[in-house]
C-alpha positions in Angstrom: 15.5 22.9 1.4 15.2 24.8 4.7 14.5 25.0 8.2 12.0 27.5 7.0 10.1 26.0 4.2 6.5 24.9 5.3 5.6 21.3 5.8 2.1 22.5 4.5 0.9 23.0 1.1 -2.1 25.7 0.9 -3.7 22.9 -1.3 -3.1 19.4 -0.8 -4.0 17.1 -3.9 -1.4 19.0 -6.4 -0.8 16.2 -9.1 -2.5 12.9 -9.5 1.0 11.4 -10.3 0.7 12.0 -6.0 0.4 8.0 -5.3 1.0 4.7 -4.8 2.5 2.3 -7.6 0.6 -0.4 -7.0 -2.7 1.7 -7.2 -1.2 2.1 -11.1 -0.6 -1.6 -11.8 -4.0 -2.8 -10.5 -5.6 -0.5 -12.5 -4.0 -1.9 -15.5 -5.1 -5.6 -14.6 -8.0 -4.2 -13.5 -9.0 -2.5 -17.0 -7.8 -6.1 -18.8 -8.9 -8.7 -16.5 -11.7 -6.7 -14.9 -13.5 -5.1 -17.5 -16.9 -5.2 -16.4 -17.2 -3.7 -13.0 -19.5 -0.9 -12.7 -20.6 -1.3 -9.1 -17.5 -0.5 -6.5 -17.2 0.6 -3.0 -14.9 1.6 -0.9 -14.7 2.8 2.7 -12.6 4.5 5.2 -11.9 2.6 8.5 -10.7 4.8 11.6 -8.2 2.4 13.6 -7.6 4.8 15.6 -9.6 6.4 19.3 -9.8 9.8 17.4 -12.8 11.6 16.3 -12.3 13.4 12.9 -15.3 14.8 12.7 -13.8 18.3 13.7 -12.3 18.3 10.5 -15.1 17.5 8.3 -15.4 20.9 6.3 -11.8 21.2 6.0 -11.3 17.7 4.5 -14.2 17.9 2.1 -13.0 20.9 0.6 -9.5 19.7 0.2 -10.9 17.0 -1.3 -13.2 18.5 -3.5 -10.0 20.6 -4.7 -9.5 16.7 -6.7 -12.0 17.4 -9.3 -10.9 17.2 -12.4 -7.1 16.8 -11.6 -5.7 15.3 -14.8 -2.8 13.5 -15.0 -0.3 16.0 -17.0 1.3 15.5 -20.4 4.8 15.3 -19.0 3.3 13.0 -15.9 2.0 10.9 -19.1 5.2 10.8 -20.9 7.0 9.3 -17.7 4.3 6.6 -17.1 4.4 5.4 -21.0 8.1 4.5 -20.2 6.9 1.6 -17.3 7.6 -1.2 -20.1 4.6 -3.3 -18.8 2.2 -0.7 -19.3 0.2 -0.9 -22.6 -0.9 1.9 -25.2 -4.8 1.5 -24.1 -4.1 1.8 -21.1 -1.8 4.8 -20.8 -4.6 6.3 -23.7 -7.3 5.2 -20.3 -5.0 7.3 -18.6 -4.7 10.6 -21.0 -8.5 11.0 -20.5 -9.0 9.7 -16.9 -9.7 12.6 -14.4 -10.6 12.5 -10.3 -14.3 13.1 -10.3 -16.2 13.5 -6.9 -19.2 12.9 -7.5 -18.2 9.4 -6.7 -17.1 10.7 -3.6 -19.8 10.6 -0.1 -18.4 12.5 3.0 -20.8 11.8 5.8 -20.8 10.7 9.4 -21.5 7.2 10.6 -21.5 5.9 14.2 -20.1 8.9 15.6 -17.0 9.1 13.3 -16.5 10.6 9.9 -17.7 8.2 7.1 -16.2 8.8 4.1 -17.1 6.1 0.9 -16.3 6.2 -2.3 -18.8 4.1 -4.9 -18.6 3.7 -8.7 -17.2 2.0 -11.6 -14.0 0.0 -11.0 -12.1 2.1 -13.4 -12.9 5.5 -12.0 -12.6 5.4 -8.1 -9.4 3.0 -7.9 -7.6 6.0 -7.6 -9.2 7.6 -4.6 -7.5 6.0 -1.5 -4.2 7.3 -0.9 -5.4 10.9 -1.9 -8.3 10.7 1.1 -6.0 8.8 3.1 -3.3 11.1 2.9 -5.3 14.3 2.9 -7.1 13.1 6.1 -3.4 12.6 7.8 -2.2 16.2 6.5 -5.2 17.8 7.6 -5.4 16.5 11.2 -1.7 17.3 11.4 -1.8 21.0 10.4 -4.5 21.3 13.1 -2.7 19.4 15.9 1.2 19.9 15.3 1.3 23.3 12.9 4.1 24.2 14.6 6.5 21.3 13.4 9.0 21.9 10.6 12.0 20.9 8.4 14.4 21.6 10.8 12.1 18.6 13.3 12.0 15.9 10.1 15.6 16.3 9.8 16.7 15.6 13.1 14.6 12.4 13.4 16.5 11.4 10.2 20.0 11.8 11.1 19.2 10.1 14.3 17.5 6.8 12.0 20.6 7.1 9.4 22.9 7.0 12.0 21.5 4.7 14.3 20.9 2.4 11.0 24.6 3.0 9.5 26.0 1.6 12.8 23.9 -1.6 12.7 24.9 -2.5 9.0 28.8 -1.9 10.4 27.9 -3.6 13.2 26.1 -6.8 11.7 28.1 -6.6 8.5 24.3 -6.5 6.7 25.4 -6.3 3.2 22.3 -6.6 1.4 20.0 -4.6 3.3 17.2 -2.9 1.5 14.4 -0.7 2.6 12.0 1.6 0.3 9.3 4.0 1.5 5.6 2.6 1.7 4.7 6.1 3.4 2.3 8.0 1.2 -1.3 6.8 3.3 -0.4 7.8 6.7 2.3 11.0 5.9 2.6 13.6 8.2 2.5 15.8 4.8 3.8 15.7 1.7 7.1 17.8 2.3 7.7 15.4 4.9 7.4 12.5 2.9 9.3 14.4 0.3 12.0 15.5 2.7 12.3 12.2 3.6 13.2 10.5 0.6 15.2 12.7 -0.7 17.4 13.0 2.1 17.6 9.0 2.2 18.5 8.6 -1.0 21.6 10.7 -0.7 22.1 9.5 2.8 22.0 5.7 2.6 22.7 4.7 -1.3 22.4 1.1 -2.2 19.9 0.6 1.6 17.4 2.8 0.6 16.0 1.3 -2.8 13.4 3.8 -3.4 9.6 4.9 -2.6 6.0 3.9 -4.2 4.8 7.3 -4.6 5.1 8.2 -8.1 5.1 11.5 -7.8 8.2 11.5 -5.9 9.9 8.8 -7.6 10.0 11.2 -10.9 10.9 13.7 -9.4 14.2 12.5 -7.4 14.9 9.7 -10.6 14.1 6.7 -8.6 12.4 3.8 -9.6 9.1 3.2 -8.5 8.5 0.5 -6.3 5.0 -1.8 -5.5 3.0 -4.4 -7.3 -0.4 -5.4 -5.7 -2.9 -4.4 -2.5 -5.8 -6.8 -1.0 -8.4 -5.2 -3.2 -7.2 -7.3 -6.0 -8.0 -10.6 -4.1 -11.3 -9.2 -2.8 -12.2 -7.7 -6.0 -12.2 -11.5 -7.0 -14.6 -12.8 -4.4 -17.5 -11.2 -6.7 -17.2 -11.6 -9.9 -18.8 -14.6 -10.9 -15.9 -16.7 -9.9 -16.3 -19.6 -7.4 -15.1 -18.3 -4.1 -13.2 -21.4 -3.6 -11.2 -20.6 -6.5 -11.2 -16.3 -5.9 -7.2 -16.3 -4.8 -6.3 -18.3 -7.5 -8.2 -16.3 -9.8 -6.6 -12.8 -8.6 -3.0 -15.1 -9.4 -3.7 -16.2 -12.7 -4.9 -13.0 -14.0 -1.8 -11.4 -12.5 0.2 -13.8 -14.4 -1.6 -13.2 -17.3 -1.8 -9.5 -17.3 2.2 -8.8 -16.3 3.8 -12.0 -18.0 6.2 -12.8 -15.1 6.7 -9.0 -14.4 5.5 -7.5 -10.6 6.1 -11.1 -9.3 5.3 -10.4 -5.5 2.3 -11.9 -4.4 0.6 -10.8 -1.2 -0.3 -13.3 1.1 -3.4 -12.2 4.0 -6.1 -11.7 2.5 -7.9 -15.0 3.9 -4.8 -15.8 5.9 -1.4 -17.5 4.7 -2.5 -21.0 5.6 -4.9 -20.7 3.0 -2.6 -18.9 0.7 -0.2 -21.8 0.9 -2.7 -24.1 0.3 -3.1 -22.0 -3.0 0.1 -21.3 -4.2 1.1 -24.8 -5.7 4.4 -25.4 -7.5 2.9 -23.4 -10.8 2.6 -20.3 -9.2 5.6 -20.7 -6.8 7.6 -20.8 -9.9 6.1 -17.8 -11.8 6.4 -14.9 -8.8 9.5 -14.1 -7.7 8.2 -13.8 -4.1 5.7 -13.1 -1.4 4.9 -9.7 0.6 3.8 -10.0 4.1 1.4 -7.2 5.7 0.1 -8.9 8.8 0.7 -11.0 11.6 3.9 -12.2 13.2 7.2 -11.7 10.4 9.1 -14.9 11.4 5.9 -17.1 11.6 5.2 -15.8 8.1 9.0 -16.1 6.5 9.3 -19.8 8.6 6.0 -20.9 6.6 6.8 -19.7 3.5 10.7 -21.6 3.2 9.1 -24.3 4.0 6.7 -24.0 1.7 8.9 -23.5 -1.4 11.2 -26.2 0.2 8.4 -28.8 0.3 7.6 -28.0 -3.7 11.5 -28.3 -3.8 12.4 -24.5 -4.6 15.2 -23.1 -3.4 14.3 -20.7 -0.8 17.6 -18.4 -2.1 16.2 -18.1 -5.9 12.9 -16.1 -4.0 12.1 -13.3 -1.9 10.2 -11.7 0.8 8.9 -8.2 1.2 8.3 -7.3 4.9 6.0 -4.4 5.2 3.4 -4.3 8.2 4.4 -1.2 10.6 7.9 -1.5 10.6 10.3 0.7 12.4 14.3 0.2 12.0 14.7 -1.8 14.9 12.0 -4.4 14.2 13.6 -4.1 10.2 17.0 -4.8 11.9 15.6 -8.1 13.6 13.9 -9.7 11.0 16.8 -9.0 8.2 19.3 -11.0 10.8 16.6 -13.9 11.7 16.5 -14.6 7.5 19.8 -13.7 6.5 21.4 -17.0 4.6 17.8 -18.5 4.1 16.0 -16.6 1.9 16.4 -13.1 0.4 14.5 -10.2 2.3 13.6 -6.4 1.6 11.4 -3.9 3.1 8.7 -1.6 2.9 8.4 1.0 5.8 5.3 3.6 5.8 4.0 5.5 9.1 7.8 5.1 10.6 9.7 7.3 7.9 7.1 9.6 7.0 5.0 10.4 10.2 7.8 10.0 13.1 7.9 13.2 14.9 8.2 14.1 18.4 4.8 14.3 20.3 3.0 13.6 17.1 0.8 10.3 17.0 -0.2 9.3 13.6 -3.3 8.6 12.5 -4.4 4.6 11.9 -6.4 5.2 8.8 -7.3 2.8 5.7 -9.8 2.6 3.0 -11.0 -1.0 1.8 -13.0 -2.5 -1.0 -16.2 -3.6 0.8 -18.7 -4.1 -1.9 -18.4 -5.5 -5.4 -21.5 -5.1 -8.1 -23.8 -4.7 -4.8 -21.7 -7.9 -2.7 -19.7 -7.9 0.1 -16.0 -8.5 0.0 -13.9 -9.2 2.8 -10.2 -9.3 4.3 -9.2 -12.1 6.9 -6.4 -11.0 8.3 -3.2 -12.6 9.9 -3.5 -10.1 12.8 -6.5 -9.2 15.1 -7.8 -5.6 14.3 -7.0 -6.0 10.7 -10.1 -8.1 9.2 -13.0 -6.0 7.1 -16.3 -6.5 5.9 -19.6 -5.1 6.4 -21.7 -8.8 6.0 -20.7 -11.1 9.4 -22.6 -14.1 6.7 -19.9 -13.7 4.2 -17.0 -13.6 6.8 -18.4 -17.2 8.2 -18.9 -18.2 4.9 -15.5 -17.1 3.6 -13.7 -18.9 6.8 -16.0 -21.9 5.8 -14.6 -22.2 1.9 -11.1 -21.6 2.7 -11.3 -23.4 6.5 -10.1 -20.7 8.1 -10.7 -21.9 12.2 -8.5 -18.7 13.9 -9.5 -15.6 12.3 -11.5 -13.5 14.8 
């Protein structure tokens, strides 16, 4: 590929292999464990100070470009091959297609609203396309004139800088994969991107979640589960005392010790702790953190599997919450010798360029069969929900005291 080769595609959502892993495998336990859910919604949040109302038009029609995109036989062929995947569900997948009508773009409190609301089983699939499609379009209207030659040097600067440090600190196991595909400056950046790490840095750069990508470069796909599991949970007909464990046993049930990495802030890692008892710290391989500060996190959880007498060495922890290199660098060398670590890096590898501020986008479960769900974050900024009642009575069930 060339200095002169577009970052831009003339239409964005080009195969609905174009997404996270984890979006896949939560589909799965969704059709087996959550059968029944015909009443879904989700909702973009805008983090950031920037109106995107501008880019309204633009958006909906790329967007509308989704309808009836199809995963293809040859896409199908490749997923069959994910051992864990069964023949209903790849069968659910033959027929599935993107449909908009479950899509609503709209403007609410002087931002762009966009909400997607349906059955379960059709709309999983629409975040990281509306996520990403947001990023690229903003970014084609902002920094058009950016190209290869600009994602390349930003990459031989981290891959050198990175190289040095493993040298330096004699970091033998570290591991990072690409967690870019929401926030992406475009796709050939993200493309670029991995590519060019995984013939620049073998055996540190373990792979990337989008699927797309991972077929076509050979890698292995990498990601397990997101918080809309453990929200879905909080309404359907479970007690809400019981909603995390829930989302844990039908994990374990659906995957059979597979995908063993349990995320932890969805009502807070106190509470998760208070969970995850000896039974379940034996059956998943590890935790994932997403929010809040890394070593308060990795501190709690040793001494959490040291206190059910688990060796913290036998388990691992994911770090994944807006990571850059450096901050990567810090946290591998405060763990090292007491528990094994990798990474999961998103806005830093595939929307770092000079002058270019990425967007702070997500789109959250926030209604279940007509009920609010909600996401208590580790970190200020982070929590969602739409019903301030359930938040309080959320904090309440799983005495949550800090959570603002």
């Amino acid at each position: 590929m060339q200095s002169s080769v577009p970052l831009f595609r003339e239409h964005l959502n080009f195969s609905a292999l174009d997404n996270d892993f984890y979006k896949m495998n939560m589909w799965q336990c969704f059709m087996h464990q959550y059968p029944y859910v015909e009443d879904a919604e989700y909702k973009l949040v805008v983090r950031s100070d920037v109106d995107l109302r501008p880019y309204r038009d633009e958006i909906e029609q790329e967007l509308e470009n989704l309808n009836g995109l199809k995963f293809t036989d040859d896409e199908i062929e490749w997923l069959a091959k994910v051992p864990w995947y069964t023949k209903d569900f790849i069968e659910w997948v033959r027929m599935w297609s993107y449909q908009t009508r479950f899509l609503k773009i709209s403007e609410e409190n002087g931002q762009l609203s966009v909400r997607t609301r349906g059955p379960l089983m059709h709309i999983n699939h629409f975040e990281m396309p509306v996520l990403s499609t947001i990023s690229e379009v903003y970014n084609r209207n902002n920094h058009g004139n950016k190209t290869i030659a600009d994602v390349d040097q930003k990459i031989t600067t981290k891959v050198n800088w990175l190289k040095e440090q493993i040298e330096r600190y004699q970091m033998k196991n570290l591991m990072f994969a690409d967690f870019g595909t929401r926030r992406r400056f475009s796709s050939a950046t993200q493309y670029r991107m991995v590519s060019q790490f995984k013939e620049l840095l073998p055996g540190v750069f373990s792979g990337t979640s989008n699927m797309y990508m991972a077929k076509a470069m050979g890698l292995t796909p990498i990601g397990t589960m997101a918080h809309e599991i453990f929200m879905l949970s909080q309404q359907v007909g479970i007690q809400l005392a019981n909603s995390q464990k829930h989302t844990l046993e039908c994990w374990v049930k659906e995957f059979r010790g597979r995908l063993g990495c349990a995320l932890t802030d969805v009502i807070g890692m106190d509470a998760f702790i208070r969970d995850f008892d000896l039974y379940f710290a034996k059956l998943f391989d590890g935790l994932r953190h997403d929010s809040g500060d890394p070593r308060i996190f990795g501190d709690k959880a040793i001494k959490m599997y040291e206190n059910l007498n688990i060796d913290p060495m036998t388990k691992t922890l994911v770090f994944s919450d807006g990571l850059n290199f450096e901050q990567m660098v810090s946290i591998y060398r405060y763990f090292e010798g007491r528990i094994k670590i990798s990474f999961g890096i998103g806005t830093y590898l595939s929307c770092d360029l000079d002058d270019v501020s990425p967007l702070n986008i997500v789109m959250k479960l926030v209604h279940v069969n007509g009920r609010p769900v909600a996401k208590i974050s580790d970190a200020p900024g982070k929590n969602l929900c739409e019903d301030e009642q359930f938040v309080d009575y959320l904090k309440k069930v799983y005495r949550v005291t800090w959570a603002s």
